[in-house]
C-alpha positions as a printed NumPy array, in Angstrom:
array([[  65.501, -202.562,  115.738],
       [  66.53 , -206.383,  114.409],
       [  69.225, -205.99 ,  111.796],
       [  72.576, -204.471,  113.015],
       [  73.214, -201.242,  111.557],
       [  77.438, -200.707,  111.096],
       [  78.296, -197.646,  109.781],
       [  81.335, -196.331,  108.431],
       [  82.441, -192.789,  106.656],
       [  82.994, -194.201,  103.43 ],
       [  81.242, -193.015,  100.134],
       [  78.302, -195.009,   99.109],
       [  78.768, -198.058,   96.427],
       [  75.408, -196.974,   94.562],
       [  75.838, -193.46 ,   94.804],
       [  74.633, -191.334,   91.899],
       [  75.243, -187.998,   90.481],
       [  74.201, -185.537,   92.556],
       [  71.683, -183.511,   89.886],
       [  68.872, -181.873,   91.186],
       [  67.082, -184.441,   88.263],
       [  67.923, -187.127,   91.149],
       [  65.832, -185.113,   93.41 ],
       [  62.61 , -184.155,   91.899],
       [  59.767, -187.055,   91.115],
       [  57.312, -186.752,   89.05 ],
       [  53.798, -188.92 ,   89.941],
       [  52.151, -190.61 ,   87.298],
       [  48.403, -191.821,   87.606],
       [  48.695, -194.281,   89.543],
       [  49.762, -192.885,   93.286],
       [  51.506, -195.798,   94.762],
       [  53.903, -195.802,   91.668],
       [  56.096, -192.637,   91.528],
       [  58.27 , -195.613,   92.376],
       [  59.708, -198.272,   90.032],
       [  60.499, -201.281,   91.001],
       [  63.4  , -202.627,   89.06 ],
       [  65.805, -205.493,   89.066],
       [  69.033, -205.396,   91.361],
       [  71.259, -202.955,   90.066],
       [  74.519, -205.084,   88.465],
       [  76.993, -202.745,   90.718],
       [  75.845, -203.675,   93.979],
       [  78.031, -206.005,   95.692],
       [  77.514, -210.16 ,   94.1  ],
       [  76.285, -211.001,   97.865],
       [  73.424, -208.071,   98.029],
       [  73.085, -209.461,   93.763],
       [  72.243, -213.077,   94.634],
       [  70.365, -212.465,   97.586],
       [  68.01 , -209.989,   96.611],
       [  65.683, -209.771,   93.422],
       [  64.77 , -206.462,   93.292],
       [  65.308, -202.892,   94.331],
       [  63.981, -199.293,   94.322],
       [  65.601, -196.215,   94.736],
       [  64.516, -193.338,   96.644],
       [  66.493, -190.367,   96.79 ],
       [  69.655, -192.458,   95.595],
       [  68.912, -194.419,   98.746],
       [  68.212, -198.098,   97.974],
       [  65.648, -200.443,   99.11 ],
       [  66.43 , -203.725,   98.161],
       [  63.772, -206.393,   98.605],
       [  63.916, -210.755,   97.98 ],
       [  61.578, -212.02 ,   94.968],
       [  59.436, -213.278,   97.554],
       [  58.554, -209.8  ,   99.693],
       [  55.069, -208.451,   97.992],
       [  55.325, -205.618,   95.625],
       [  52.935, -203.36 ,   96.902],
       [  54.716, -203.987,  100.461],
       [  58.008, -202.767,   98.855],
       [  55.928, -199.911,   97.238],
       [  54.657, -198.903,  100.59 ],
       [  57.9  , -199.106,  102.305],
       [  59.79 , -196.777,   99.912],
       [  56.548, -194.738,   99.971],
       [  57.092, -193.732,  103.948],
       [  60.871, -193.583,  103.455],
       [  60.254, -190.34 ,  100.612],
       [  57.51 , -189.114,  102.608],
       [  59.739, -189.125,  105.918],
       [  62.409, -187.802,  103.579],
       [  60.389, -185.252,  101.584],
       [  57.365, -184.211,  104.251],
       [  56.635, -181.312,  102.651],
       [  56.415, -183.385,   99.752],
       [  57.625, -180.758,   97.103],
       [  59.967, -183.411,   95.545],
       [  63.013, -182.855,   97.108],
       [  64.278, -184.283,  100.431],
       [  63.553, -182.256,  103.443],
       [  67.22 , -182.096,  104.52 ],
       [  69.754, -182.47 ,  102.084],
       [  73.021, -182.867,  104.589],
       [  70.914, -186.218,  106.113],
       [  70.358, -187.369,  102.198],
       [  74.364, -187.119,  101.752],
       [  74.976, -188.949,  105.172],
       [  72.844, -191.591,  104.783],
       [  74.544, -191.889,  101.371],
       [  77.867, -192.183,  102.664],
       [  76.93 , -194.485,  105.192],
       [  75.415, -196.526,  102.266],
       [  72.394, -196.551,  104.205],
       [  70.101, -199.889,  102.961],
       [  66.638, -200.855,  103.515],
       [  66.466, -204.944,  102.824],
       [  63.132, -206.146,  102.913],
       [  62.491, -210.26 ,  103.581],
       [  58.804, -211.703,  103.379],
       [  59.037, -212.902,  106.882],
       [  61.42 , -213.141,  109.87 ],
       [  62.019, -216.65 ,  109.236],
       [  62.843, -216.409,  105.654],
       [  65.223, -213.167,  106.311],
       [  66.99 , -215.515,  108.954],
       [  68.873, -217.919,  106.625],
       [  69.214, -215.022,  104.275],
       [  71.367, -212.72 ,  107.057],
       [  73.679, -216.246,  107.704],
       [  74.317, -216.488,  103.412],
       [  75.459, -212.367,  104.348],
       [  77.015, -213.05 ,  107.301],
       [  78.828, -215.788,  105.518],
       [  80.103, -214.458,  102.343],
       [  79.532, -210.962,  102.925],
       [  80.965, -210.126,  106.559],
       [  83.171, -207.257,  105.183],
       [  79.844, -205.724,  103.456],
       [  78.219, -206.011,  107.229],
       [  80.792, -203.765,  108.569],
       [  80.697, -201.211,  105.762],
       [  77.184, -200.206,  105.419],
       [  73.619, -198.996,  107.203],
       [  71.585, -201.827,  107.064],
       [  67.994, -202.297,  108.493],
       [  65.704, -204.996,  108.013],
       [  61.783, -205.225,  107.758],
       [  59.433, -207.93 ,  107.075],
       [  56.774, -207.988,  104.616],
       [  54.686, -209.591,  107.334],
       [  54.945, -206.36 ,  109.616],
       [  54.254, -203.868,  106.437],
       [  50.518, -203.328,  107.22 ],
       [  49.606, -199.822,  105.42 ],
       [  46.859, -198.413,  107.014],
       [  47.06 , -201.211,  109.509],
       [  46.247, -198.309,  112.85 ],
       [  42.605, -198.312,  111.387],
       [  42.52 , -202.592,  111.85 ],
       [  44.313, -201.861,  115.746],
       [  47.748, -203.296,  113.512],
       [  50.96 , -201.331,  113.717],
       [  52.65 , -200.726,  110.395],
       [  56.433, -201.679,  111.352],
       [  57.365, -199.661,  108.202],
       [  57.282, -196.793,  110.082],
       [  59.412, -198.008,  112.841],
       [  62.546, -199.859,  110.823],
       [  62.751, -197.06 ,  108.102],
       [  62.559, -194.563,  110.637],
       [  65.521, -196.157,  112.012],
       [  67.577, -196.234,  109.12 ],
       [  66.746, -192.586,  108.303],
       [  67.957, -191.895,  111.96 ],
       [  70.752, -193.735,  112.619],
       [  72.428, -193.544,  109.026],
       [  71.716, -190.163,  108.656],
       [  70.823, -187.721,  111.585],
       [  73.158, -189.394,  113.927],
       [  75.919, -189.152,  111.553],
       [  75.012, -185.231,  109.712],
       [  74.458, -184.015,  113.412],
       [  76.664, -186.135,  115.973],
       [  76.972, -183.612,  118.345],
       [  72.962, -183.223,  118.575],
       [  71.367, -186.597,  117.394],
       [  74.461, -188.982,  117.65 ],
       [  73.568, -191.971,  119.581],
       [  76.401, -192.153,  122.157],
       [  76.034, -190.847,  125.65 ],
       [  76.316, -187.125,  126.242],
       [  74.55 , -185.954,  123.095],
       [  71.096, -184.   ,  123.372],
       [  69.723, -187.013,  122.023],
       [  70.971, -189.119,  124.774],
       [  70.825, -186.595,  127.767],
       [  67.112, -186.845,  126.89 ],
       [  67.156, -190.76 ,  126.896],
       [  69.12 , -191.215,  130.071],
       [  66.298, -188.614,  131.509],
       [  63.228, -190.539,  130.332],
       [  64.631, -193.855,  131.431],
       [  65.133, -192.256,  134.863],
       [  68.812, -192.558,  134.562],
       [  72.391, -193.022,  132.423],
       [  72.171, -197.116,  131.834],
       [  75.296, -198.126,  129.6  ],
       [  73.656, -202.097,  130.331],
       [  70.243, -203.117,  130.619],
       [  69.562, -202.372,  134.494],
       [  67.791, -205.07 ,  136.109],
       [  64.622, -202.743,  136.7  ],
       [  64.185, -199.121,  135.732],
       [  63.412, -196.699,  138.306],
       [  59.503, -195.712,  138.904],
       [  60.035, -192.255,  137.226],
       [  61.411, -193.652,  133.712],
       [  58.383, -193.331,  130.758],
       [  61.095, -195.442,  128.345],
       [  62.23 , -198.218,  129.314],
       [  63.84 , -200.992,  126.767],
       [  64.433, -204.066,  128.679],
       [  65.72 , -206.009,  125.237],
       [  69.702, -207.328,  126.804],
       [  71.115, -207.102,  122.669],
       [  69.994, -203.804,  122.083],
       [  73.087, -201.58 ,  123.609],
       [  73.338, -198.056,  124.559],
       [  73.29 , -196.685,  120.898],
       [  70.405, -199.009,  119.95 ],
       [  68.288, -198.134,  122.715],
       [  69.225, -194.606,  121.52 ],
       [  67.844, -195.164,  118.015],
       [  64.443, -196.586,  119.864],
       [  63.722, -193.874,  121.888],
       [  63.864, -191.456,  118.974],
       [  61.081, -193.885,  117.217],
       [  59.332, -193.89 ,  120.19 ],
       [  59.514, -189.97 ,  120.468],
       [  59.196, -189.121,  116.335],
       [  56.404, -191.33 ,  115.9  ],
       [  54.307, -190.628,  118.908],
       [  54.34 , -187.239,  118.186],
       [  53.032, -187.486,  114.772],
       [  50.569, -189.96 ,  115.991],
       [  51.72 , -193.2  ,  114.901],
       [  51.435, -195.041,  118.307],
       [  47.532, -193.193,  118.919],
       [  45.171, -195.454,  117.893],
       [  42.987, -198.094,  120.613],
       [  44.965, -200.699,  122.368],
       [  48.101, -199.517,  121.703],
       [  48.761, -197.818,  124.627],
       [  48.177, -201.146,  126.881],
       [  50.482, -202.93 ,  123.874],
       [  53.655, -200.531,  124.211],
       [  53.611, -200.   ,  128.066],
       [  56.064, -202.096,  129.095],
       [  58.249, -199.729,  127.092],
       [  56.814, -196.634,  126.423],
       [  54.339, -194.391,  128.341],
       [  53.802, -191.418,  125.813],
       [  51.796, -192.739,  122.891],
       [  50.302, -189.557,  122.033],
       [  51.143, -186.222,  121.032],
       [  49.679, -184.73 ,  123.926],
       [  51.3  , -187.233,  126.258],
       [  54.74 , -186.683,  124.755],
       [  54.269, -183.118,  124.45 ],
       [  53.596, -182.971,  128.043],
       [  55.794, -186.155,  129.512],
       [  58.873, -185.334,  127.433],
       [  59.646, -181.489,  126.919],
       [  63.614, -182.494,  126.169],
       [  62.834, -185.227,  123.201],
       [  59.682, -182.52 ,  121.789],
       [  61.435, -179.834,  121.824],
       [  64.474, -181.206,  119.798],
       [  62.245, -182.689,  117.415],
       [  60.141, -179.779,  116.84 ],
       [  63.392, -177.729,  116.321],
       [  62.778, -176.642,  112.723],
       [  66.545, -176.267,  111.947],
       [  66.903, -180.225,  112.092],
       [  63.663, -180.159,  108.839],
       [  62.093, -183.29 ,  110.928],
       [  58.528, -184.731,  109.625],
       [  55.412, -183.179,  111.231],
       [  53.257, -184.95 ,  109.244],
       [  52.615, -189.144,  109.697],
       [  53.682, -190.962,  106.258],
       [  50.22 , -192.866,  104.583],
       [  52.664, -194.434,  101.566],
       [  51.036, -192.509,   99.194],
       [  53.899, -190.201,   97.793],
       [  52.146, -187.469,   95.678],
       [  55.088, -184.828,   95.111],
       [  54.332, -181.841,   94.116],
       [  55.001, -181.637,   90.211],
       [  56.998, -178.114,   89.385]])
């Protein structure tokens, strides 16, 4: 996780009407495009306007992107973010409560072309913009870490990590706070402080032999380490993190790359998010959004 994520219980700035028209795609013939990509919507605060070029909208969740950040790597991005949303992919999200939290968080994918570039970009936010900071979801990812289909080249596709965050932190922490919330004494978190082999509210200097997650970053606090392990967990179970060399590449952090490792090393984390009341995805994203058409 780069960008920090502030969230706050106000209603969204670019909500819509809630129709069940908002909710239902229809794909044309071209299956990376149920999608348009359009400019930034005039209503959106003048910082988010003059920083960023473009936008698309997926469940009346926005991702806004610079001119720079490749189309089809926006296209991809909102792509995984409806087929997290909508894994059953009949055309409507999944879980409608998370939908309306993430919504009132005004939960906001921004997309940069690369880390550098989204660095003097977060200083023009920071800058004229620091209210906005504080009253919205925001998470960052880099055109240069969108790699779709990227396990089959031994590349991770960080689209599934940052708008998995966002989905979690905006929305299932906030719809189910008592459950997913990422502060300690949650299920979420008794699960954490068990996998890291302890309750840690700073960076210990070494984790104990017994932890399988372990997160040594020093700026990523108790609720962001929270909002990793959940990644960690949700995409190695769908089988994300299984491809070669990536078990040697995430070590240092993460033990469980598979779904049989997982299954086996973490029974707290699998069986809260195989809990079929929570509508969590069981099937990896490919950022090819086909709805169903009704």
């Amino acid at each position: 996780m780069k960008f920090v994520i502030a969230l706050v219980s106000v209603f969204c700035l670019f909500t819509r009407t809630s129709t069940a028209d908002e909710y239902t795609f229809k794909p044309d013939s071209d299956s990376h495009a149920v999608f348009s990509i359009t400019p930034v919507d005039k209503r959106l605060p003048d910082v988010l306007g003059r920083v960023f070029a473009k936008q698309i909208t997926v469940f009346g969740i926005n991702v806004l992107a610079t001119k720079d950040t490749p189309d089809e790597k926006m296209q991809h991005a909102a792509n995984v973010m409806a087929q997290y949303l909508d894994n059953d992919g009949d055309g409507e999200p999944d879980n409608p409560r998370v939908i309306q939290a993430m919504k009132k968080n005004k939960a906001t994918l921004v997309m940069f072309a690369t880390e550098r570039d989204a660095r003097g970009i977060i200083e023009e936010i920071e800058k004229n913009g620091s209210d906005l900071l504080n009253s919205m979801a925001l998470q960052d990812l880099y055109g240069e870490e969108t790699h779709p289909g990227g396990a089959s080249r031994g590349v991770f596709d960080g689209a599934y990590e940052e708008v998995l965050h966002l989905i979690t932190s905006a929305g299932y922490a906030s719809a189910y706070p008592k459950v997913f919330g990422e502060n300690p004494g949650t299920k979420l978190s008794d699960a954490m402080d068990k996998a890291r082999g302890g309750r840690f509210m700073e960076i210990p200097e070494e984790y104990p032999e017994r932890a399988w997650y372990s997160y040594y970053d020093d700026t990523c606090g108790y609720r962001c380490q929270a909002s990793e392990y959940i990644y960690w967990g949700l995409t190695s179970l769908l089988g994300a993190q299984d491809y070669p060399g990536r078990a040697d590449e995430i070590a240092d952090e993460w033990r469980l790359n598979t779904p049989k490792k997982f299954k086996k090393g973490d029974q707290m984390l699998y069986t809260l998010l195989t809990d079929k009341q929570y509508n969590l995805p069981t099937r990896l994203p490919d950022g090819k959004y086909r709805p169903q058409q009704k």
